[in-house]
mmCIF file of the C-alpha atoms, coordinates in Angstrom:
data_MODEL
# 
_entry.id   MODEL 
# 
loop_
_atom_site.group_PDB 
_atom_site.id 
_atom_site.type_symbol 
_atom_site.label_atom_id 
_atom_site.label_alt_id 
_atom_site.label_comp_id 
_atom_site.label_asym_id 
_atom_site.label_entity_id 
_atom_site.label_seq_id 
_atom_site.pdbx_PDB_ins_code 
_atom_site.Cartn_x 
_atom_site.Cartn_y 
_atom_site.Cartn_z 
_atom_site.occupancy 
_atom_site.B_iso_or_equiv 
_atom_site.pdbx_formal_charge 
_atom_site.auth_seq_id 
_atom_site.auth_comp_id 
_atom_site.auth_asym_id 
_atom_site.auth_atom_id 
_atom_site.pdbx_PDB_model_num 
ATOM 1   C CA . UNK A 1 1   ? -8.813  16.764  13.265  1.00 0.00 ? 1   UNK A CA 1 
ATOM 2   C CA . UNK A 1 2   ? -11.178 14.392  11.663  1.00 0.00 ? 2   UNK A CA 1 
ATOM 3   C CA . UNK A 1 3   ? -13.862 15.559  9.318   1.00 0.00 ? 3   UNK A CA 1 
ATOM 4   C CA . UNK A 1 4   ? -15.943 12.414  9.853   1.00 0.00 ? 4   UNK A CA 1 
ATOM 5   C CA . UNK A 1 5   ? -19.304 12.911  11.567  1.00 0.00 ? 5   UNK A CA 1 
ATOM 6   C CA . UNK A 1 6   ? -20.044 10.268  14.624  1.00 0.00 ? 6   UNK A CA 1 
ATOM 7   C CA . UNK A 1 7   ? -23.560 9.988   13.555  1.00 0.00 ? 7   UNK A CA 1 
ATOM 8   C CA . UNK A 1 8   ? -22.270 9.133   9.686   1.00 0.00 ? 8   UNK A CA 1 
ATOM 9   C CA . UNK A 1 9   ? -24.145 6.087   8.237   1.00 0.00 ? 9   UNK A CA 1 
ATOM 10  C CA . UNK A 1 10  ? -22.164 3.459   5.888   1.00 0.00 ? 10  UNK A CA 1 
ATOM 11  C CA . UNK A 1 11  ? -23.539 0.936   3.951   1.00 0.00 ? 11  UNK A CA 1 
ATOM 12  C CA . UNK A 1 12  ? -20.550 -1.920  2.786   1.00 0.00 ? 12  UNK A CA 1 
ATOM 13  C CA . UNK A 1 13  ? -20.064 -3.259  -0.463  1.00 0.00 ? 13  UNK A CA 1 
ATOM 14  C CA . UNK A 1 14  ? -20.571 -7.194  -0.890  1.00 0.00 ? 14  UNK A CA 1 
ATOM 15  C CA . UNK A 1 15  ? -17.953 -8.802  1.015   1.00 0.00 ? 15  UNK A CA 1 
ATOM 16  C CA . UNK A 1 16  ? -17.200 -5.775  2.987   1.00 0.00 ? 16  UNK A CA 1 
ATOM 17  C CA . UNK A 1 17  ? -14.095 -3.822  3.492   1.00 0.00 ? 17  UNK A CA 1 
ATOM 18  C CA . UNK A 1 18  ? -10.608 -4.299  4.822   1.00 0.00 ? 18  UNK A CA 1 
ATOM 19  C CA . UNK A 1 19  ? -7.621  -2.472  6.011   1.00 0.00 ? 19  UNK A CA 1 
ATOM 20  C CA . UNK A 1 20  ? -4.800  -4.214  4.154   1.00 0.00 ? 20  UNK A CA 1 
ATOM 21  C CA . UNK A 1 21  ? -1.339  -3.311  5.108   1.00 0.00 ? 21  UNK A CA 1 
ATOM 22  C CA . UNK A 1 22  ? 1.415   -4.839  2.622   1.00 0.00 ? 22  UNK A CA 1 
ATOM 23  C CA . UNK A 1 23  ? 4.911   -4.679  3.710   1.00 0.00 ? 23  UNK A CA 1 
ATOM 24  C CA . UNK A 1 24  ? 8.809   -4.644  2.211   1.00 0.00 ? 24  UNK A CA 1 
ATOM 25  C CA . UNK A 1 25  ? 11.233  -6.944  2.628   1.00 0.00 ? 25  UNK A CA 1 
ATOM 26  C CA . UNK A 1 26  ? 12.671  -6.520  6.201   1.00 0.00 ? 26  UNK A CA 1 
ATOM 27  C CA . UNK A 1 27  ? 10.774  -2.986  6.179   1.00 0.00 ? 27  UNK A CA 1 
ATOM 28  C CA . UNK A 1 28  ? 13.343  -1.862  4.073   1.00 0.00 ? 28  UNK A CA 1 
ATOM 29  C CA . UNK A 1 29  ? 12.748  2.221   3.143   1.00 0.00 ? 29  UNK A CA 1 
ATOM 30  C CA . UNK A 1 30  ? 12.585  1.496   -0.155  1.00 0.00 ? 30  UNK A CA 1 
ATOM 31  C CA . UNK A 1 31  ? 9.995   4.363   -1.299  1.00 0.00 ? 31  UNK A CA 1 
ATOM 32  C CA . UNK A 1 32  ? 11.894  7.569   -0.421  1.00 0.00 ? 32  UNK A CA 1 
ATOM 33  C CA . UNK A 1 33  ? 12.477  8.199   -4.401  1.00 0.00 ? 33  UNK A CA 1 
ATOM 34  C CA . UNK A 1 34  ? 9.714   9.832   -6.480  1.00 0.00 ? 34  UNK A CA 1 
ATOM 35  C CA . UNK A 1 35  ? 10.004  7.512   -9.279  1.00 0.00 ? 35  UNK A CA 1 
ATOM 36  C CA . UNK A 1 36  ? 9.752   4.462   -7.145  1.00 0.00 ? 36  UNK A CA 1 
ATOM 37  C CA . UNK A 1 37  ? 6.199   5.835   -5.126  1.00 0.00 ? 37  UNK A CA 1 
ATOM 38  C CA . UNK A 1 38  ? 4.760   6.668   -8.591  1.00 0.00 ? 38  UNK A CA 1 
ATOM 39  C CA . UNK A 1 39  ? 5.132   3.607   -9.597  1.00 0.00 ? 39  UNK A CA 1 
ATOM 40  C CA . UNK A 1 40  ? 2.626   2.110   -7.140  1.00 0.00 ? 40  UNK A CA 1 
ATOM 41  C CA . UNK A 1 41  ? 0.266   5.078   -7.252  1.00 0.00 ? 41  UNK A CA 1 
ATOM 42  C CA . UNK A 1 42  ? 0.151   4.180   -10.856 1.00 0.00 ? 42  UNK A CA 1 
ATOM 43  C CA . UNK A 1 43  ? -0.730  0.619   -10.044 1.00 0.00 ? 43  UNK A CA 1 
ATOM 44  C CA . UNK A 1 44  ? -2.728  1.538   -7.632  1.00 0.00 ? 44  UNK A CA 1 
ATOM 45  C CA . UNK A 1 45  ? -4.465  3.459   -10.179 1.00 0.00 ? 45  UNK A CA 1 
ATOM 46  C CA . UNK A 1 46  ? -4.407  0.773   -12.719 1.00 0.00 ? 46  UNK A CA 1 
ATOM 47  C CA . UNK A 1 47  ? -6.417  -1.728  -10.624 1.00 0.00 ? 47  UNK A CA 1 
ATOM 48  C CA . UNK A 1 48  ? -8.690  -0.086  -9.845  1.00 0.00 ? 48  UNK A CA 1 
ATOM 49  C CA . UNK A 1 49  ? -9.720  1.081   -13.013 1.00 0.00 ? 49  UNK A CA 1 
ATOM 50  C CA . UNK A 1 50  ? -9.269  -2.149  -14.474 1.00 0.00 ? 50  UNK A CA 1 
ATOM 51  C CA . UNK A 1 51  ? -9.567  -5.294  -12.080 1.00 0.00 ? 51  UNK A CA 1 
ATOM 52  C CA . UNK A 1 52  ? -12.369 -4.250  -9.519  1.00 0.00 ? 52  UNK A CA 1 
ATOM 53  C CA . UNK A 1 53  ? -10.832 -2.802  -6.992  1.00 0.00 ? 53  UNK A CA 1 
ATOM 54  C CA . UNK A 1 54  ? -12.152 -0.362  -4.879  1.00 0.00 ? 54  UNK A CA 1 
ATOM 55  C CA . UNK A 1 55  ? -9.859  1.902   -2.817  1.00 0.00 ? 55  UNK A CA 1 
ATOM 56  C CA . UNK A 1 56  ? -11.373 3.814   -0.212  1.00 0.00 ? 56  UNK A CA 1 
ATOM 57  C CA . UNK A 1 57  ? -8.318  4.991   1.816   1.00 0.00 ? 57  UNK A CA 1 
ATOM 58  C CA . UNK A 1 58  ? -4.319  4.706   1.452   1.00 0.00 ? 58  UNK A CA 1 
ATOM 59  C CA . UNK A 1 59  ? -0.691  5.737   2.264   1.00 0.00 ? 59  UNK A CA 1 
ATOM 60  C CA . UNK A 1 60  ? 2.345   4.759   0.860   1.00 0.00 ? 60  UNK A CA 1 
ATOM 61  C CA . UNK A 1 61  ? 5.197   4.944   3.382   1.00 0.00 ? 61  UNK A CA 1 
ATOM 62  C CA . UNK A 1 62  ? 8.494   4.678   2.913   1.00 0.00 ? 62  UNK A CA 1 
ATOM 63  C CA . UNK A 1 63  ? 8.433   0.432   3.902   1.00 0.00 ? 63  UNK A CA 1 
ATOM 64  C CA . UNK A 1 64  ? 4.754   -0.297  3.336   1.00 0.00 ? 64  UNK A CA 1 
ATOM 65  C CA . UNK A 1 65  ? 1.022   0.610   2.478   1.00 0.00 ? 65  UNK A CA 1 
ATOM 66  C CA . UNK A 1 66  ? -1.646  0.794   4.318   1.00 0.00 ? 66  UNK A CA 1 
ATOM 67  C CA . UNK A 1 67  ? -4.948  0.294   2.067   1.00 0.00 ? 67  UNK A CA 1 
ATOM 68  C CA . UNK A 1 68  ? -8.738  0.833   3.057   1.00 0.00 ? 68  UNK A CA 1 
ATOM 69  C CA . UNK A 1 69  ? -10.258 -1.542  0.455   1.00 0.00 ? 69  UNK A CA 1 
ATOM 70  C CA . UNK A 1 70  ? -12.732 -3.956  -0.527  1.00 0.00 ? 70  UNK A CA 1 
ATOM 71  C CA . UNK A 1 71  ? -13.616 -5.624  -4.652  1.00 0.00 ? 71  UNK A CA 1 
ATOM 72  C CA . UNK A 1 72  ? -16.274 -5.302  -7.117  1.00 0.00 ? 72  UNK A CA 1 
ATOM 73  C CA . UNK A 1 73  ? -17.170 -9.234  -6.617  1.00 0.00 ? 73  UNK A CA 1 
ATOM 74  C CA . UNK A 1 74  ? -16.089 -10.548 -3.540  1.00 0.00 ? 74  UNK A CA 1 
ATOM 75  C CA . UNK A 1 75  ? -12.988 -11.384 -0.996  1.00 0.00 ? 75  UNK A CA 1 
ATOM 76  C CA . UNK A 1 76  ? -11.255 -13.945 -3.334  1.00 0.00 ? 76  UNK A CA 1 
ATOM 77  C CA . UNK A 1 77  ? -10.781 -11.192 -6.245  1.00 0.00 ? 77  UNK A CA 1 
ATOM 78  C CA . UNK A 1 78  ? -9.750  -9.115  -4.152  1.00 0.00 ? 78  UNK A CA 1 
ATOM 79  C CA . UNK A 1 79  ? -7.351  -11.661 -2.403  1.00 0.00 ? 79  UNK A CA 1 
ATOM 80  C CA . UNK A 1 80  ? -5.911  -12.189 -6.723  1.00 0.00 ? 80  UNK A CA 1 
ATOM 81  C CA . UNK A 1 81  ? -5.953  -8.078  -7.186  1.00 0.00 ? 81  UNK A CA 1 
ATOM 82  C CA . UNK A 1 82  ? -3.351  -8.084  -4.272  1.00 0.00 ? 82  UNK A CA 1 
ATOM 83  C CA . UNK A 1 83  ? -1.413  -10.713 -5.392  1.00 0.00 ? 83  UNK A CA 1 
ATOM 84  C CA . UNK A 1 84  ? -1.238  -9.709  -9.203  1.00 0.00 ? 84  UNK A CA 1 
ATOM 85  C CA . UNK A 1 85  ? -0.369  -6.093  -7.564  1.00 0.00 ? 85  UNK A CA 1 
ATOM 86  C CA . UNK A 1 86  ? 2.291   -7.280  -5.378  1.00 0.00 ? 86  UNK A CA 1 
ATOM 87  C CA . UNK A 1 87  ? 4.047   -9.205  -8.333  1.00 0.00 ? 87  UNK A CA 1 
ATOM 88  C CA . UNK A 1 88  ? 3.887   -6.430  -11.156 1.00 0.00 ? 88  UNK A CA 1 
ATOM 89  C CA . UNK A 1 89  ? 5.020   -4.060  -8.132  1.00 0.00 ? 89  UNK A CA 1 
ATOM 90  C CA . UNK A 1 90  ? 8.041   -6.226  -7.187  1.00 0.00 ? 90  UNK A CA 1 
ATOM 91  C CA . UNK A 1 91  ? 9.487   -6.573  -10.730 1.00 0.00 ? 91  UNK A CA 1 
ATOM 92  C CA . UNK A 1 92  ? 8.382   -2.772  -11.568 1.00 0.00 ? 92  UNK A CA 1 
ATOM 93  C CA . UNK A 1 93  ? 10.236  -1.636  -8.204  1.00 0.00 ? 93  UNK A CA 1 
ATOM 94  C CA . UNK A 1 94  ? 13.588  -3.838  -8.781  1.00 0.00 ? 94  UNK A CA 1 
ATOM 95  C CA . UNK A 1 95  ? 13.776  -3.692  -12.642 1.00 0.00 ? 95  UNK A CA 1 
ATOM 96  C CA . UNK A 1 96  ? 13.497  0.966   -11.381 1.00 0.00 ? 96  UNK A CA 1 
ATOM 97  C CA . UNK A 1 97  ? 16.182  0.238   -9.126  1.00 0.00 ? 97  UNK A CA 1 
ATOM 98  C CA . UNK A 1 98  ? 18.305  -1.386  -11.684 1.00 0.00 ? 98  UNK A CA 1 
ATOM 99  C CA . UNK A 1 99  ? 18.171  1.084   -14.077 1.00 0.00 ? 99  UNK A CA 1 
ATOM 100 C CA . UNK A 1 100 ? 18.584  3.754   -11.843 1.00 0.00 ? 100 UNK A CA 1 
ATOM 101 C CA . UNK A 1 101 ? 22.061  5.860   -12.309 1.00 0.00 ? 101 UNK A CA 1 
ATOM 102 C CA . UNK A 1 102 ? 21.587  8.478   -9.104  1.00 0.00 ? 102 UNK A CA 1 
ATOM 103 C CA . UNK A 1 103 ? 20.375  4.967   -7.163  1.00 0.00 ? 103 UNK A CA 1 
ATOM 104 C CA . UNK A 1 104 ? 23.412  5.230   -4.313  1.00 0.00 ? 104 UNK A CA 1 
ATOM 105 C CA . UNK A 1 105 ? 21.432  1.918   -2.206  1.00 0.00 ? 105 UNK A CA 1 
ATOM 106 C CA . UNK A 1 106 ? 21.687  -0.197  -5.993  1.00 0.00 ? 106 UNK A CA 1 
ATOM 107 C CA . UNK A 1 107 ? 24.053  -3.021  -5.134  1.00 0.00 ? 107 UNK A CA 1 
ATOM 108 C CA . UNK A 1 108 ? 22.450  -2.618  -1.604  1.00 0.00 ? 108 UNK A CA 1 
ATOM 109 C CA . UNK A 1 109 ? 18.961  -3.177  -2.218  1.00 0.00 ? 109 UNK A CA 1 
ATOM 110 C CA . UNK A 1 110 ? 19.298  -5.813  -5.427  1.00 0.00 ? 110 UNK A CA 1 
ATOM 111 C CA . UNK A 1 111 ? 21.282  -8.068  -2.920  1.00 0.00 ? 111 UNK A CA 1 
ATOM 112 C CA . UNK A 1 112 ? 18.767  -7.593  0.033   1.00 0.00 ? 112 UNK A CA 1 
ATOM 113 C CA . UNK A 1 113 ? 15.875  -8.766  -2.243  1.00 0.00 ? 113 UNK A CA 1 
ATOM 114 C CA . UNK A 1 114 ? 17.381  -11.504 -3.880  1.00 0.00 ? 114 UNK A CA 1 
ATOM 115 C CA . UNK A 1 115 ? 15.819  -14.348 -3.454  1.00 0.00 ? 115 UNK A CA 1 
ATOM 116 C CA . UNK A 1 116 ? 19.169  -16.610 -2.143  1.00 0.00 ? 116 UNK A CA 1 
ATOM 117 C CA . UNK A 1 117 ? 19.681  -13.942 -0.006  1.00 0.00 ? 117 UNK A CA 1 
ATOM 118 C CA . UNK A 1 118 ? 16.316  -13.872 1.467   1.00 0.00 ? 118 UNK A CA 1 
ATOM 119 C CA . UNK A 1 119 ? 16.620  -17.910 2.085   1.00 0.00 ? 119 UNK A CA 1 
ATOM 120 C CA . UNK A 1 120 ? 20.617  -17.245 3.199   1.00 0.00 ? 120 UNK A CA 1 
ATOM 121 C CA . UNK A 1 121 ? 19.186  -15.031 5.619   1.00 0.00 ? 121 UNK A CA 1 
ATOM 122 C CA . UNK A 1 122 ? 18.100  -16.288 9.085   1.00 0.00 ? 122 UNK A CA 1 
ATOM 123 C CA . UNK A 1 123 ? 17.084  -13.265 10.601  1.00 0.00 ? 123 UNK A CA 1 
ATOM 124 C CA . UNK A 1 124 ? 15.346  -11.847 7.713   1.00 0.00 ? 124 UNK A CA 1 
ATOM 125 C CA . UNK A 1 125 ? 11.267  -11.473 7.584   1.00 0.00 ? 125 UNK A CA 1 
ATOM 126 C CA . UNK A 1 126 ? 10.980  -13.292 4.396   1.00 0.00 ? 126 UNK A CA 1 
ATOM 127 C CA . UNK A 1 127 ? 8.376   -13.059 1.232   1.00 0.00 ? 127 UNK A CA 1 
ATOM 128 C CA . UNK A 1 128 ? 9.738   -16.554 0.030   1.00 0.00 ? 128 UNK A CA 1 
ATOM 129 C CA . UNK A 1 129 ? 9.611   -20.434 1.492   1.00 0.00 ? 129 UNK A CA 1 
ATOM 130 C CA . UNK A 1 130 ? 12.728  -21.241 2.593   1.00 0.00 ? 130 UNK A CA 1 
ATOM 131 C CA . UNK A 1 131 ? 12.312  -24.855 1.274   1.00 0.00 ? 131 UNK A CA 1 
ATOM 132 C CA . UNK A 1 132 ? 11.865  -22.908 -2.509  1.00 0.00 ? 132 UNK A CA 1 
ATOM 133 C CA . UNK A 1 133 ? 14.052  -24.936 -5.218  1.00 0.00 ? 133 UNK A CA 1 
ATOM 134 C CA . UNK A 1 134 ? 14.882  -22.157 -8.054  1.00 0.00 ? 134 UNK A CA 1 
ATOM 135 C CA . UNK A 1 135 ? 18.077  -22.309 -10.731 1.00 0.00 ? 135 UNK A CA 1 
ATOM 136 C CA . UNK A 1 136 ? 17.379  -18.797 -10.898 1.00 0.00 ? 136 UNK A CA 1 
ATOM 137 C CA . UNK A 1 137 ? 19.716  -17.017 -8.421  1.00 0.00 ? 137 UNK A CA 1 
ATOM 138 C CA . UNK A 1 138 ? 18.217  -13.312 -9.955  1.00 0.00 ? 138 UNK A CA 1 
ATOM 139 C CA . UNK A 1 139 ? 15.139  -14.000 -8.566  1.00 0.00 ? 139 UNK A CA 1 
ATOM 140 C CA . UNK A 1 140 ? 13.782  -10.948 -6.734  1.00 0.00 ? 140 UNK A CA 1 
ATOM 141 C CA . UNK A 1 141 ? 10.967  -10.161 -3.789  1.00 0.00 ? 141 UNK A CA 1 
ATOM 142 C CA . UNK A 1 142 ? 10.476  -6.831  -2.739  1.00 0.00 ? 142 UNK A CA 1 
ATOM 143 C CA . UNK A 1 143 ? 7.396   -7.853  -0.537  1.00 0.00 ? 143 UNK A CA 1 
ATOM 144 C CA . UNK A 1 144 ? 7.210   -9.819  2.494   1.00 0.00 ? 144 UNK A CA 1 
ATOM 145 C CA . UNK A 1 145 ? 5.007   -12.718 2.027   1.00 0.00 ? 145 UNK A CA 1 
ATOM 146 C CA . UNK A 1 146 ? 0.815   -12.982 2.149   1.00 0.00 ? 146 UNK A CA 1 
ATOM 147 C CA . UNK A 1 147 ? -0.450  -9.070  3.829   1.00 0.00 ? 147 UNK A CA 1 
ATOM 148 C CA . UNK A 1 148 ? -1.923  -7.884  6.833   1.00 0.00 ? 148 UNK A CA 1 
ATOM 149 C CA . UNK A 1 149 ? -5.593  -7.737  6.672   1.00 0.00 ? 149 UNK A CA 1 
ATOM 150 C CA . UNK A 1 150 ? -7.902  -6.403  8.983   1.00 0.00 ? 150 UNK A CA 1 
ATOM 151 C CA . UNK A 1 151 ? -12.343 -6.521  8.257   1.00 0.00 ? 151 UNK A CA 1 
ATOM 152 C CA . UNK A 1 152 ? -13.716 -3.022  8.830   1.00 0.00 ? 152 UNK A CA 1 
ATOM 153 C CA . UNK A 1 153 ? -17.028 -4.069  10.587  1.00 0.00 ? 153 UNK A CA 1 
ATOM 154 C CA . UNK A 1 154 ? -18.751 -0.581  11.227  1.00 0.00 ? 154 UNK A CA 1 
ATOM 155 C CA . UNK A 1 155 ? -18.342 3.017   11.091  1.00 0.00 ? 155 UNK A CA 1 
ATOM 156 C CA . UNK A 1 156 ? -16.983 3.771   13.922  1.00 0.00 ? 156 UNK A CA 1 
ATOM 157 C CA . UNK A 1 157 ? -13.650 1.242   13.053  1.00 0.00 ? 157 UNK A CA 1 
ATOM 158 C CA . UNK A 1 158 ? -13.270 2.751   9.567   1.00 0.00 ? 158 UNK A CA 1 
ATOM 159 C CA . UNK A 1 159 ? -13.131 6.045   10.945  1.00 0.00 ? 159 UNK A CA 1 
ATOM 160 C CA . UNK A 1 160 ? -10.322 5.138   13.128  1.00 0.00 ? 160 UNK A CA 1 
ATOM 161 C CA . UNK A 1 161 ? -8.880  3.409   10.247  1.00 0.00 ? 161 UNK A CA 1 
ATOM 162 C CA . UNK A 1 162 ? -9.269  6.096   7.852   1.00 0.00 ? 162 UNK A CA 1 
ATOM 163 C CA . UNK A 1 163 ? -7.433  8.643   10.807  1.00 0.00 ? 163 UNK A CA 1 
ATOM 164 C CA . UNK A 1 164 ? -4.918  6.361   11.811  1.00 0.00 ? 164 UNK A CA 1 
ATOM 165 C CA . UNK A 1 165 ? -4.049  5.723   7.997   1.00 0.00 ? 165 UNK A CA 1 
ATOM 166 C CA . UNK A 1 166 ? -4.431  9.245   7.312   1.00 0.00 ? 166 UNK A CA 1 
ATOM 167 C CA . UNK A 1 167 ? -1.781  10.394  10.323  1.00 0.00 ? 167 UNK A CA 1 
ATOM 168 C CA . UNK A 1 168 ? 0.563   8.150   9.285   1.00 0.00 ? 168 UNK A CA 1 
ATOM 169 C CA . UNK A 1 169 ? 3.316   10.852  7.542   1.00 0.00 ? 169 UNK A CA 1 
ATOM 170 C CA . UNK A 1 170 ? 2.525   12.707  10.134  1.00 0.00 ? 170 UNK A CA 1 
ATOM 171 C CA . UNK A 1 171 ? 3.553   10.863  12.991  1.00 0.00 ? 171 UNK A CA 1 
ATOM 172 C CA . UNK A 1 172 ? 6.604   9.912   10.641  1.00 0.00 ? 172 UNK A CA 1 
ATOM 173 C CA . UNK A 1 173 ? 7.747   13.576  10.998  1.00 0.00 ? 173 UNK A CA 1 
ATOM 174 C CA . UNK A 1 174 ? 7.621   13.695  6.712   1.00 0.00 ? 174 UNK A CA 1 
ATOM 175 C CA . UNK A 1 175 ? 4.331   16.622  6.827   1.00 0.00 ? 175 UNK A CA 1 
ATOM 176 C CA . UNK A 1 176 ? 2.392   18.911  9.491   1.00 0.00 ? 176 UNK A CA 1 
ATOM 177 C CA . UNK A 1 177 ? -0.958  18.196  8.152   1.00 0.00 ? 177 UNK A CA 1 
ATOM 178 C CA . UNK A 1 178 ? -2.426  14.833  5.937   1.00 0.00 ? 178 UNK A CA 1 
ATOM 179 C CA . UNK A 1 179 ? -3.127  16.483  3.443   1.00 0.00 ? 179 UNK A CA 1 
ATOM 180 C CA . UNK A 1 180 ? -0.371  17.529  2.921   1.00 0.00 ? 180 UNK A CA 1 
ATOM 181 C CA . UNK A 1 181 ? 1.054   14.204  2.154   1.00 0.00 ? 181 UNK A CA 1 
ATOM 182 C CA . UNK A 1 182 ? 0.343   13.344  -1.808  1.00 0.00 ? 182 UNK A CA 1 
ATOM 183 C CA . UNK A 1 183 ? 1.069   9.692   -1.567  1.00 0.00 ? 183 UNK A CA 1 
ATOM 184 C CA . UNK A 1 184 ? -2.519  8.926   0.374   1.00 0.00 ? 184 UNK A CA 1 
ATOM 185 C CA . UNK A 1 185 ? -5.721  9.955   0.296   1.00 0.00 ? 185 UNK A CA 1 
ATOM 186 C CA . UNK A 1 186 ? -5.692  12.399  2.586   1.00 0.00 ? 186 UNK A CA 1 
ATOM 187 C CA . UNK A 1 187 ? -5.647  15.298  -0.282  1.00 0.00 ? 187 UNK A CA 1 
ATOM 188 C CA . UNK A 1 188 ? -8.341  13.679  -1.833  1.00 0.00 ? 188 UNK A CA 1 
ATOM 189 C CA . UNK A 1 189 ? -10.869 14.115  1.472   1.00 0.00 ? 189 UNK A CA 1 
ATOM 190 C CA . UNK A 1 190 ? -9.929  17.633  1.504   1.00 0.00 ? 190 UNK A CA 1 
ATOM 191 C CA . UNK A 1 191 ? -10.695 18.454  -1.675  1.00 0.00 ? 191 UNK A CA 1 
ATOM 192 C CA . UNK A 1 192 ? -7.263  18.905  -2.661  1.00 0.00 ? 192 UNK A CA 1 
ATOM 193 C CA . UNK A 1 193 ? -4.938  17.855  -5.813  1.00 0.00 ? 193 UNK A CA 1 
ATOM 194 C CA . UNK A 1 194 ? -4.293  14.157  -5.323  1.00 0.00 ? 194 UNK A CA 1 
ATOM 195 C CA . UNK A 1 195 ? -1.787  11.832  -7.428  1.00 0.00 ? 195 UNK A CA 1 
ATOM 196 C CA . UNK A 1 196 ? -4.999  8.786   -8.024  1.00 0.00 ? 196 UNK A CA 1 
ATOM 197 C CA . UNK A 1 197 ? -8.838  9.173   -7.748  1.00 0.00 ? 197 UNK A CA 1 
ATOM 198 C CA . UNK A 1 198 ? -10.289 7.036   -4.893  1.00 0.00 ? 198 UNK A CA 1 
ATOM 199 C CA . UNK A 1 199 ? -13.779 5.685   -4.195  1.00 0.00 ? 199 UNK A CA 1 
ATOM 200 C CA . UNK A 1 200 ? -15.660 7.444   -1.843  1.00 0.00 ? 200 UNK A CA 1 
ATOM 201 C CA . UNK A 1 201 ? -18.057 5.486   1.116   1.00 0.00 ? 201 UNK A CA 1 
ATOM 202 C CA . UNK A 1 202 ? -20.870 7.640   2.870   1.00 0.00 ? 202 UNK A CA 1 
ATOM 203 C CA . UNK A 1 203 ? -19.257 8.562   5.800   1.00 0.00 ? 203 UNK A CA 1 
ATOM 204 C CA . UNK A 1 204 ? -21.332 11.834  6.780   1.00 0.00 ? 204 UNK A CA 1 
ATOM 205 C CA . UNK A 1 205 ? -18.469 14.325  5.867   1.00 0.00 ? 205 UNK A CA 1 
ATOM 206 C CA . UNK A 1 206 ? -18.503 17.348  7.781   1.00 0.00 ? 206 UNK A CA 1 
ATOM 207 C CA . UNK A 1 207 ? -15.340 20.455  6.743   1.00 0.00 ? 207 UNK A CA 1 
ATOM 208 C CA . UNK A 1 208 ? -11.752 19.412  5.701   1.00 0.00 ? 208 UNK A CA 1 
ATOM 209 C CA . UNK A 1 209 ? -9.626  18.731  8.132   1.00 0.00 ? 209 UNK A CA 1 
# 
């Protein structure tokens, strides 16, 4: 049930908001272990704190994230936000799965995002040109290339956004109720304990869901 009111008023930032959806390598389930999800909540975190970015909405899935977002300055920061997150992400994620001793996917995963396996790979959905020239075979992508982005252009879409977003574990079978999910911001719209703070539009909120 959605706690947004029809009649809710927004007013967007400067370059207004998108739903940004960036995906692994191959949708790989890559983010089933605690360690690895906190890692991007605490990126997450970190950019928006630090480099202007605004977070309105998210999920982290077990292959992807789904972000309702927009920057301090305007589309092109935000564009180099992504970017900078995606990078730090990828060599956060595969230097965690390295070091990981209970990590039973290891040899698995490290040779599915290796770079001359990604270009080796016909059939894969790659993050990396196959034309790239490297000497260094250890070259890792956990991300697919570029990202899915979407321009929320009134209330009525972001609302839709914010629900479909929202439902996402649920539909996955992982939790009952959104909320219930800590890796979004579902929790935080309910007034519940959340793992980062988010930035809250105007939407007209009525109860929790």
């Amino acid at each position: 049930m959605s706690r947004y009111h029809p009649g809710a008023f927004i007013k967007f930032p400067p370059d207004t908001v998108y739903f940004i959806t960036i995906t692994v390598i191959d949708w790989v389930d890559v983010f089933t272990r605690e360690e690895y999800k906190r890692i991007i909540a605490d990126s997450l975190d970190f950019c928006r704190k630090t480099k202007g970015l605004r977070i309105y909405a998210w999920v982290l899935m077990t292959n992807h994230i789904h972000l309702i977002t927009s920057h301090d300055v305007d589309n092109e920061h935000l564009a180099a936000v992504i970017g900078d997150f995606k990078k730090f992400t990828s060599k956060s994620i595969v230097k965690a799965i390295r070091h990981n001793p209970v990590e039973s996917r290891q040899k698995w995963l490290l040779e599915h995002f290796n770079e001359e396996s990604i270009k080796a790979n016909t059939d894969a959905v790659c993050s990396v040109s196959k034309s790239a020239d490297r000497s260094d075979k250890n070259h890792f992508h956990l991300w697919q290339r570029g990202y899915d982005s979407y321009c929320i252009y009134n209330i009525i879409h972001l609302r839709q956004k914010i629900d479909y977003l929202h439902d996402n574990p649920v539909r996955a079978g992982i939790v009952s109720n959104p909320y219930d999910y800590l890796y979004s911001s579902a929790p935080n719209y309910a007034d519940r304990p959340s793992v980062i703070e988010i930035d809250y539009l105007d939407l007209g909120l009525t109860a929790p869901y």
